[in-house]
N, C-alpha and C positions, 0 to 999 in steps of 0.2 A: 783935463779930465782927472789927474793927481790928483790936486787939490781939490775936487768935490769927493773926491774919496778919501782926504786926509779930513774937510770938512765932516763927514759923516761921521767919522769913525772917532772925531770928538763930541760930535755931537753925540755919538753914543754912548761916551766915556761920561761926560756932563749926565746923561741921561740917570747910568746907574748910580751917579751919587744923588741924583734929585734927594727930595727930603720922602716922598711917601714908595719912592723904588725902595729906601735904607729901611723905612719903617716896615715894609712888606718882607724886607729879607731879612731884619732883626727877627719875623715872627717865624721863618723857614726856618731859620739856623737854630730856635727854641723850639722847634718841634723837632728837630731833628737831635736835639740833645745837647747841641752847641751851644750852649748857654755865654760861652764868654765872647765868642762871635757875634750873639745876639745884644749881649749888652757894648759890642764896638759900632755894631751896625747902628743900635739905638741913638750913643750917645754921637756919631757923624749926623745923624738927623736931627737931632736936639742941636746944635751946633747952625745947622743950616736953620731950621725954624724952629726959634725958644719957644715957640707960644704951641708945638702940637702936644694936645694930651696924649695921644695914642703910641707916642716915641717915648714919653718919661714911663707912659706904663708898661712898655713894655722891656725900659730899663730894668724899673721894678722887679716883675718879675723875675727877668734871666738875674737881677743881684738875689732875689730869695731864694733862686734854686743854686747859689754858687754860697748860702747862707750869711750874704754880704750883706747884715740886716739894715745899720742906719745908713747906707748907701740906698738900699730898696727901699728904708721909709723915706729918706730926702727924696727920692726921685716920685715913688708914690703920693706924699704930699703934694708935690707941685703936680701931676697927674691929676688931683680931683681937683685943686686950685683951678685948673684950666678948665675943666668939664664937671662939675661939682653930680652930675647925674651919670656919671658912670659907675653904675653896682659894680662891674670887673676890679676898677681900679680902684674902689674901696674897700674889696674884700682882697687886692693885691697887698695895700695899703697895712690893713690890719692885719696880713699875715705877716707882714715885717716888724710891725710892732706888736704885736705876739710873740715873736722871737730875741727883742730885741734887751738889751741890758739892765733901763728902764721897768721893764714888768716884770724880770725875775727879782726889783728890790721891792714892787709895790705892789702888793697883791687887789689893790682897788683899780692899779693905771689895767690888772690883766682881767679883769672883772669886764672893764669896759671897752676893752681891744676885742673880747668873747662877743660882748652885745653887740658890738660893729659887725663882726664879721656873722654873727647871726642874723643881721638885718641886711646886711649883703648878701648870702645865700638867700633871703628869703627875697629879696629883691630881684635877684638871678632866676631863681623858680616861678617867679610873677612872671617875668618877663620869657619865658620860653614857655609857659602857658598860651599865654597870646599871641605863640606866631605856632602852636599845633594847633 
């Protein structure tokens, strides 16, 4: 009887590191303000599975709110890389590069990080039209 209880209680330990438990608690611990928990939670799920968008974007974001910008755009690039139709993760995307070194030398590269993140907002507003 031990061992189905030591059995379990790795089983339960394996559980919380799955790859979509880490990505569901990367998005707690960013709601919750925790942003640098959320980008450790992130990147253990990116680690477990390279290929989920929803773990690089949400790297992204917890690196833009810690103003980690070409961390948030590396992570953000390869977040729409994988899912090319997530409006979140391209307006995560250009918020990092809106902020980033890049578009404070070129005012053409912030011209059109502005237009991205215009057509991601409007894409986001499309899209919560359609589900009132």
């Amino acid at each position: 009887m031990r061992w189905l209880i030591l059995l379990f209680c790795a089983g339960a330990a394996l559980a919380a590191d799955a790859p979509d438990a880490l990505v569901e608690q990367s998005a707690r611990a960013f709601a919750s303000g925790d942003f640098a928990q959320a980008a450790e939670s992130a990147e253990r799920a990116i680690r477990l599975r390279p290929d989920d968008p929803r773990a690089y974007n949400n790297l992204c974001a917890a690196c833009n709110a810690q103003a980690q910008w070409d961390r948030a755009a590396q992570a953000g690039k390869r977040a729409v890389q994988l899912d090319p139709a997530d409006a979140l993760a391209r307006n995560n995307l250009a918020w990092a590069q809106a902020h980033g070194p890049e578009v404070r030398r070129d005012p053409a590269t912030l011209f059109a990080v502005l237009c991205a993140i215009a057509l991601a907002l409007a894409l986001i507003a499309g899209a919560a039209d359609l589900t009132d």
